[in-house]
PATOR-959384 format. One record per residue (C-alpha): residue in three letters; chain; z, y, x. Coordinates in pm, 1 decimal. Layout:
N
atom nudren ALA	tifi A	w Z	v Y	u X
...
***
This chain:
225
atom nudren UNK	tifi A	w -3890.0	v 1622.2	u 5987.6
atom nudren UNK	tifi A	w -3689.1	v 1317.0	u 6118.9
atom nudren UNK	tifi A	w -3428.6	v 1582.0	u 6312.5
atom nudren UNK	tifi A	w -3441.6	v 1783.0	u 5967.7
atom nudren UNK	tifi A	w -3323.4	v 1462.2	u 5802.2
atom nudren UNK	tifi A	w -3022.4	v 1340.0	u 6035.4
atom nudren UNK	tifi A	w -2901.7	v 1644.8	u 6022.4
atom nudren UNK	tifi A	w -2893.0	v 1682.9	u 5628.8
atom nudren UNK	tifi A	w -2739.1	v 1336.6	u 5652.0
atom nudren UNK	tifi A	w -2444.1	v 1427.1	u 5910.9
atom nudren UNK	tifi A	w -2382.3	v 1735.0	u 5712.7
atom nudren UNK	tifi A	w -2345.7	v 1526.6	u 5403.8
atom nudren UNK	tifi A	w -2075.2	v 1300.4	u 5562.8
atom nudren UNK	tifi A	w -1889.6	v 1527.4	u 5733.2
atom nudren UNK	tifi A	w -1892.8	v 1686.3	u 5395.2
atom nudren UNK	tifi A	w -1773.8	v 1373.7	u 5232.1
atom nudren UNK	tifi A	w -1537.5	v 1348.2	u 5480.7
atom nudren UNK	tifi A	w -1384.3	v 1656.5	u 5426.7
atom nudren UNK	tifi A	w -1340.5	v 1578.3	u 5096.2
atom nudren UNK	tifi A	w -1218.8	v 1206.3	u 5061.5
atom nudren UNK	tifi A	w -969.9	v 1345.9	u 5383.8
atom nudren UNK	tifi A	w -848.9	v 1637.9	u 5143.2
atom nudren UNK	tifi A	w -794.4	v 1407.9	u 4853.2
atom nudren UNK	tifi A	w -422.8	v 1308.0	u 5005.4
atom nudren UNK	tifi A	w -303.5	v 1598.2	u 5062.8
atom nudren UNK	tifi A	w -413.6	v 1772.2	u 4740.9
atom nudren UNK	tifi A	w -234.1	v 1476.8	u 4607.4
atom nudren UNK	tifi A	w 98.8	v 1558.1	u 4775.0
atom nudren UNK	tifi A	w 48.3	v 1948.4	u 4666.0
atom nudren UNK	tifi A	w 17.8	v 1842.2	u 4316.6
atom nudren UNK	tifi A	w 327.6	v 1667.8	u 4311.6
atom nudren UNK	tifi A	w 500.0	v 1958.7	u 4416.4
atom nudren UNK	tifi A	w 539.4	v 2028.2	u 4059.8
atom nudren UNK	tifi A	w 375.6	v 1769.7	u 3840.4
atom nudren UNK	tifi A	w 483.1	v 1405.9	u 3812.8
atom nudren UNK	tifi A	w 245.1	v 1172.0	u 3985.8
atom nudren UNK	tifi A	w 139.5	v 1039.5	u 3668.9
atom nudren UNK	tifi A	w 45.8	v 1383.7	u 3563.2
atom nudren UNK	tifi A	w -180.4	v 1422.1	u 3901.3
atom nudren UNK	tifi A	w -353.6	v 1095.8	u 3843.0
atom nudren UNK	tifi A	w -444.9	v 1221.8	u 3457.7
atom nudren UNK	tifi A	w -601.1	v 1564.8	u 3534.1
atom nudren UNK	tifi A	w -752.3	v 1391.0	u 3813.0
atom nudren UNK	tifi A	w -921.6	v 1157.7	u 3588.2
atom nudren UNK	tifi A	w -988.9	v 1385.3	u 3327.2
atom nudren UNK	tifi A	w -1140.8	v 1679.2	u 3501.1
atom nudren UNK	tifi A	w -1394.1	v 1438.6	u 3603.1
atom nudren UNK	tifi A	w -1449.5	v 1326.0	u 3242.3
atom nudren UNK	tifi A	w -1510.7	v 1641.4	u 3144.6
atom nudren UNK	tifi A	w -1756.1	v 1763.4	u 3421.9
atom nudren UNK	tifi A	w -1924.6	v 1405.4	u 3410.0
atom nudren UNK	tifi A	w -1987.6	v 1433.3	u 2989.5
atom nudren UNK	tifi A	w -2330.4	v 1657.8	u 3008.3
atom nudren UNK	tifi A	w -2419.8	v 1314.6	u 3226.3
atom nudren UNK	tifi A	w -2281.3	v 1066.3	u 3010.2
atom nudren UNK	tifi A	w -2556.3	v 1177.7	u 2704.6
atom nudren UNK	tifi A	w -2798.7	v 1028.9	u 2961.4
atom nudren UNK	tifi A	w -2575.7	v 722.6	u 3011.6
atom nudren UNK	tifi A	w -2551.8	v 641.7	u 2674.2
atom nudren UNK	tifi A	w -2915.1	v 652.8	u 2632.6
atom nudren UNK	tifi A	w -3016.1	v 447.1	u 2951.4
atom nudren UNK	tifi A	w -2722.2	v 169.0	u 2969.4
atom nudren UNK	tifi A	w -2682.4	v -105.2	u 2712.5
atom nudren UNK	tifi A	w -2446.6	v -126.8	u 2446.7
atom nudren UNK	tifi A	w -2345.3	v -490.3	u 2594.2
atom nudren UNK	tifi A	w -2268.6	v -342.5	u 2913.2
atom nudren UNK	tifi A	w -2029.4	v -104.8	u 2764.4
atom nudren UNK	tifi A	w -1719.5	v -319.3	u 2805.1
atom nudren UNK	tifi A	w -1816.1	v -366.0	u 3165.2
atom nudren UNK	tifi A	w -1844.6	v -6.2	u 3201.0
atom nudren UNK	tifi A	w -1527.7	v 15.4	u 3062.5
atom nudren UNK	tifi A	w -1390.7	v -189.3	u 3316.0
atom nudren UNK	tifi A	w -1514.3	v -62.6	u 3572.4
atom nudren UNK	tifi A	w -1347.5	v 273.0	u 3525.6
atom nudren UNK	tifi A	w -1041.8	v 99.5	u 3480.0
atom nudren UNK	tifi A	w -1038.1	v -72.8	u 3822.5
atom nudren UNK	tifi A	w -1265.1	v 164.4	u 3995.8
atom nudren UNK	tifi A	w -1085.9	v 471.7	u 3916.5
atom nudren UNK	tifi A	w -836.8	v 506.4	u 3665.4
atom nudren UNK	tifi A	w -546.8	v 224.0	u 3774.7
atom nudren UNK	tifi A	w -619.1	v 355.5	u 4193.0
atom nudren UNK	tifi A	w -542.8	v 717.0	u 4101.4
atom nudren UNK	tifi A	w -195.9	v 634.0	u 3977.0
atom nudren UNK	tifi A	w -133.9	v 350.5	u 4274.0
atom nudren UNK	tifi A	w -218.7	v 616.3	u 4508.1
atom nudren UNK	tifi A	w -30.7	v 901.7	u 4353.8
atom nudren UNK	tifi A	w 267.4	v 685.2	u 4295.2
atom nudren UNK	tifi A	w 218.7	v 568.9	u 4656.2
atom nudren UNK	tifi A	w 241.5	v 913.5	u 4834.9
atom nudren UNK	tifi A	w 585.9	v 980.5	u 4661.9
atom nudren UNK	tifi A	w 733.2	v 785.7	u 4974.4
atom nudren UNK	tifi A	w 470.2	v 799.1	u 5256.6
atom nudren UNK	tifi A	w 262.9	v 1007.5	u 5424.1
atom nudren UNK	tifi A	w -68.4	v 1088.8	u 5329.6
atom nudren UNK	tifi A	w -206.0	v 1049.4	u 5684.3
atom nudren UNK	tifi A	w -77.3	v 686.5	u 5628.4
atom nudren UNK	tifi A	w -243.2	v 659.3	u 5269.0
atom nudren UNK	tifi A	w -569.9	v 796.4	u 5413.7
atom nudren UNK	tifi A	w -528.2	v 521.8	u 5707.9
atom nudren UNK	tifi A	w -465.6	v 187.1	u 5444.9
atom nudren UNK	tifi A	w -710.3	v 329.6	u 5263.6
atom nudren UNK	tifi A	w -979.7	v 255.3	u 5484.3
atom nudren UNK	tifi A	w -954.4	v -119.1	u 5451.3
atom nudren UNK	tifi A	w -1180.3	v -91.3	u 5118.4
atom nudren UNK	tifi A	w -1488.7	v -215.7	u 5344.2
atom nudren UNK	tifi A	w -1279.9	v -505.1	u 5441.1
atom nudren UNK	tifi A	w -1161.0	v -580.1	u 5139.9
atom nudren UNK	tifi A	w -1541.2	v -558.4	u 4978.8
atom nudren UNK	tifi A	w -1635.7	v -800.5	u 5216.6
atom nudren UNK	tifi A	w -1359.4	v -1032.4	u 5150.1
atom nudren UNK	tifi A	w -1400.3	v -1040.8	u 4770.8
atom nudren UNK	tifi A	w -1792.9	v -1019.9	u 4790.3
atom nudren UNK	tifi A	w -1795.0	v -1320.9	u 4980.3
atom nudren UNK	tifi A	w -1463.7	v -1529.7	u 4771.5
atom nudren UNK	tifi A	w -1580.9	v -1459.4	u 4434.9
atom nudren UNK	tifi A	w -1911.5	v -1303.9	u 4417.7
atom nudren UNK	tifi A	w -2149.7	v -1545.0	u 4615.9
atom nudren UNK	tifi A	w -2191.5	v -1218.5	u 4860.6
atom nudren UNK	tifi A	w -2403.2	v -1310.2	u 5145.8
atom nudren UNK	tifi A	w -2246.3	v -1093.4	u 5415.7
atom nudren UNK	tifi A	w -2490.7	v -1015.7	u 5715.4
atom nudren UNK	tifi A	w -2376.9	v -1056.2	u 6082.3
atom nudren UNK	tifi A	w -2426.5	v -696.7	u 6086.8
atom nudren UNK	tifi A	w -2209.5	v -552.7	u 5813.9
atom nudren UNK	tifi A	w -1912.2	v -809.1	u 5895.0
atom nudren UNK	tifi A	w -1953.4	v -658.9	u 6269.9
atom nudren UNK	tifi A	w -1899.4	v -323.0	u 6104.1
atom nudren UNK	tifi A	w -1643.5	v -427.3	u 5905.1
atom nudren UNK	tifi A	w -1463.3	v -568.0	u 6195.8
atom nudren UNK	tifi A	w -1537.7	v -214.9	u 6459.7
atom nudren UNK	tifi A	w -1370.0	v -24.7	u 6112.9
atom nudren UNK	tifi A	w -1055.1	v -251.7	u 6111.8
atom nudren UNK	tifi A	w -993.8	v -230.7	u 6471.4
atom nudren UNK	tifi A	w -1016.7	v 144.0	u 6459.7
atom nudren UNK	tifi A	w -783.7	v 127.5	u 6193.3
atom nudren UNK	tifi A	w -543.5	v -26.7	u 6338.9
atom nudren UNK	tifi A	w -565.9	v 134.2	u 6641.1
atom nudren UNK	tifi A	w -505.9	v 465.8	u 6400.2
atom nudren UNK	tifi A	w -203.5	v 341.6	u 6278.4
atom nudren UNK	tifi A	w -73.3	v 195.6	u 6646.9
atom nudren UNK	tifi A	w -113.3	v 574.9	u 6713.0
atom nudren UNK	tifi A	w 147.8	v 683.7	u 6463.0
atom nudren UNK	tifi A	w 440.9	v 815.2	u 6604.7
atom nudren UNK	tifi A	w 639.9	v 688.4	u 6365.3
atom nudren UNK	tifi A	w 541.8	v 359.0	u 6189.5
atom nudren UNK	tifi A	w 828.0	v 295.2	u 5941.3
atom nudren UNK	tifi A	w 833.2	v -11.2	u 5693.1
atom nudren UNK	tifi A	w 1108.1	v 66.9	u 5486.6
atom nudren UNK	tifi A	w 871.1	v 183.6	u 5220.8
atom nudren UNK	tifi A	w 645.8	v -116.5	u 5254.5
atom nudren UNK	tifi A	w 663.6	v -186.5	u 4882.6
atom nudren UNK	tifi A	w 507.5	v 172.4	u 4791.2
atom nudren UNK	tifi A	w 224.5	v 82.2	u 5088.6
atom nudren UNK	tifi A	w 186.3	v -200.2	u 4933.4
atom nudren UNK	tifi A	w 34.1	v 25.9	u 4588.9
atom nudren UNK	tifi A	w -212.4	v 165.1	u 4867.1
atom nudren UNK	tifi A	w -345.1	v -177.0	u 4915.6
atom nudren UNK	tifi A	w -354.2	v -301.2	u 4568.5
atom nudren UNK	tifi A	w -523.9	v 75.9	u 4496.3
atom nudren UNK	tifi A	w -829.0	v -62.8	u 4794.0
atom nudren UNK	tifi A	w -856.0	v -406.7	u 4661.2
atom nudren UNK	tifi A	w -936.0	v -277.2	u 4303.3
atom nudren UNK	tifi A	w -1193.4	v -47.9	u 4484.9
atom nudren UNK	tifi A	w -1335.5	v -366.4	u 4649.2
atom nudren UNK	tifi A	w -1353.7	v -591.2	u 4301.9
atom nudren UNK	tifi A	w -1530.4	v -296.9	u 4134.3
atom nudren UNK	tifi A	w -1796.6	v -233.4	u 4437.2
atom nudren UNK	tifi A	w -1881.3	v -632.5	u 4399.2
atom nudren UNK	tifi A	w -1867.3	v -639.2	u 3993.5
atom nudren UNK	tifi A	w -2095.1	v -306.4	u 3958.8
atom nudren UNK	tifi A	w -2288.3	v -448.3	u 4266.9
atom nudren UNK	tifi A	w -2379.4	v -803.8	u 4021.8
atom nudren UNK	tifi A	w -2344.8	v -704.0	u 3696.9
atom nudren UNK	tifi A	w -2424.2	v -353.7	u 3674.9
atom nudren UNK	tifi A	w -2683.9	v -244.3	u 3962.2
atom nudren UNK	tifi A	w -2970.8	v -167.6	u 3743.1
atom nudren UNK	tifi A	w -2772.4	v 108.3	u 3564.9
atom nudren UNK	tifi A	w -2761.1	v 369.4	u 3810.0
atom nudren UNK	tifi A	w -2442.3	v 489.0	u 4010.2
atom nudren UNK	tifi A	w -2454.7	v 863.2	u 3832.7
atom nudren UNK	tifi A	w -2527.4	v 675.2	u 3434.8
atom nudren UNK	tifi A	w -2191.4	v 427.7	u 3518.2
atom nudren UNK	tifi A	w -1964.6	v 712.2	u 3616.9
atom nudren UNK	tifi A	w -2021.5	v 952.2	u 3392.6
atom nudren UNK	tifi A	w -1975.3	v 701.2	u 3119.4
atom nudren UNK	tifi A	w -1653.3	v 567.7	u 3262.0
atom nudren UNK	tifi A	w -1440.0	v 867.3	u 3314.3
atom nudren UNK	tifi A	w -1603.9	v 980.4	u 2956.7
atom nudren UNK	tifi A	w -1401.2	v 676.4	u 2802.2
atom nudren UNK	tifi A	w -1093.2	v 792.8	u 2980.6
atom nudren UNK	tifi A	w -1064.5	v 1128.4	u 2833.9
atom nudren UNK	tifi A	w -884.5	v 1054.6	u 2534.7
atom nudren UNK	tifi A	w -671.0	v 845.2	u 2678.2
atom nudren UNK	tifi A	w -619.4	v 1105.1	u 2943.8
atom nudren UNK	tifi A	w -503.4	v 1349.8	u 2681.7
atom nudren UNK	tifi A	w -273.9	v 1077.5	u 2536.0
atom nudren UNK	tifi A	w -84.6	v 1032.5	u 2850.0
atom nudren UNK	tifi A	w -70.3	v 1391.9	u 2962.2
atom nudren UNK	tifi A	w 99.3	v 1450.7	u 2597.5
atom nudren UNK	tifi A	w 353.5	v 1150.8	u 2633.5
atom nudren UNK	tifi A	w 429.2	v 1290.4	u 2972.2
atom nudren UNK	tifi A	w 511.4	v 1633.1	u 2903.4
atom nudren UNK	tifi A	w 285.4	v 1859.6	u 3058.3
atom nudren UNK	tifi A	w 150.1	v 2035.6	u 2794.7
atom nudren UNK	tifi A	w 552.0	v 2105.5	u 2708.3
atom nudren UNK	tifi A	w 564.4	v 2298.1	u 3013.8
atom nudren UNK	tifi A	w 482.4	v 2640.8	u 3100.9
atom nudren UNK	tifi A	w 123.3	v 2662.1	u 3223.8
atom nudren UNK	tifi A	w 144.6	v 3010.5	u 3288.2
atom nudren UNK	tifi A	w 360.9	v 2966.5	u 3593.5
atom nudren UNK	tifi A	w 207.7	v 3006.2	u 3952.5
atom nudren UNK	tifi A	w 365.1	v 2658.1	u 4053.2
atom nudren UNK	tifi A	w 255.2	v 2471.1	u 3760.0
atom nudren UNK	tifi A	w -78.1	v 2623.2	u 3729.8
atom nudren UNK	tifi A	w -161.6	v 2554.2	u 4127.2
atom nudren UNK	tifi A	w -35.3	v 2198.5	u 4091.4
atom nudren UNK	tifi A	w -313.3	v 2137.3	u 3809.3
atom nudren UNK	tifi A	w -561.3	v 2327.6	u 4040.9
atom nudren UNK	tifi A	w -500.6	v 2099.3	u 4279.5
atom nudren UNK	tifi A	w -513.2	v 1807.9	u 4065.5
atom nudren UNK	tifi A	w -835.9	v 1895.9	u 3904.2
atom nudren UNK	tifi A	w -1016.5	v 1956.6	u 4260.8
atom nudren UNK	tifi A	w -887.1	v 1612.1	u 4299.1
atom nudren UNK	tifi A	w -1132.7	v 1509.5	u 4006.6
atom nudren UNK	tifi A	w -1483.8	v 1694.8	u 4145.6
***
């Protein structure tokens, strides 16, 4: 039973793996044809719309005082990182994106512990540190390390700290709601405005029956699942 169980849990990170890995370059192949800011927007809003059967629950289970927080937390969680990231990968490489964004952990830590009263265990901060070094050591292994587009690694970083703030506010404010109940509800919010900014930008001026266009969205929804 015990072997049964590791090995459902190694298939589900490799799995996860696979996917958070894939989610730079279907980023990049997106952009072949839409603007970032029309990547980040499907992104968002194909997971609205497969998270809304969910969000009836949500509604149900989270209260109404907690909405703003929920809010918020799709904001900073989801929403304002998809567009650092996509905007991001306009000038660097996605093997680098994938790299910086690895310091979420670290950045947890640090804002758990500077503004959240986080009591960080000799055990997780040891993890924390093992993660950096092999990050680093990632990025010393770069054959080319270039910093002339610092500023757009920079939106990389800002895109992991936002990841860490939301982790430590959903962690204190909103634990008792349920990871599935918050999402759903967040990305449920965003689909109007979604729909706004995909309008403003242009995309539903273009021609969607084109192989280009319509493989850019495909790749921008899959982003979303």
């Amino acid at each position: 039973m015990q072997t049964n169980d590791k090995l459902i849990n190694w298939g589900i990170f490799a799995a996860l793996s696979l996917i958070w890995g894939s989610s730079f370059m279907l980023m990049k192949y997106g952009m072949h044809t839409l603007s970032p800011y029309q990547v980040a927007t499907i992104r968002i809003l194909s997971a609205g719309l497969v998270m809304t059967p969910f969000a009836l629950e949500a509604f149900r289970k989270i209260p109404k005082e907690k909405y703003l927080l929920v809010i918020l937390s799709g904001l900073i969680g989801s929403f304002f990182p998809a567009y650092l990231f996509c905007i991001a990968e306009l000038e660097i490489d996605s093997s680098l994106a994938g790299i910086l964004n690895a310091l979420t952990p670290l950045f947890t830590i640090i804002v758990g512990v500077s503004f959240f009263q986080l009591q960080a265990s000799r055990q997780k901060i040891i993890g924390v540190l093992v993660g950096f070094v092999g990050l680093c050591l990632l990025f010393a292994a770069q054959k080319k390390v270039s910093f002339e587009n610092i500023s757009y690694a920079s939106l990389v970083l800002l895109a992991t700290l936002l990841y860490g703030i939301n982790i430590n506010m959903v962690g204190r404010h909103l634990k008792d709601a349920g990871s599935l109940n918050i999402a759903s509800m967040a990305f449920v919010f965003l689909i109007i405005p979604c729909l706004v900014i995909l309008y403003f930008t242009g995309y539903f001026s273009m021609d969607l029956s084109t192989k280009d266009v319509l493989l850019s969205t495909g790749a921008s929804m899959l982003l979303g699942l």
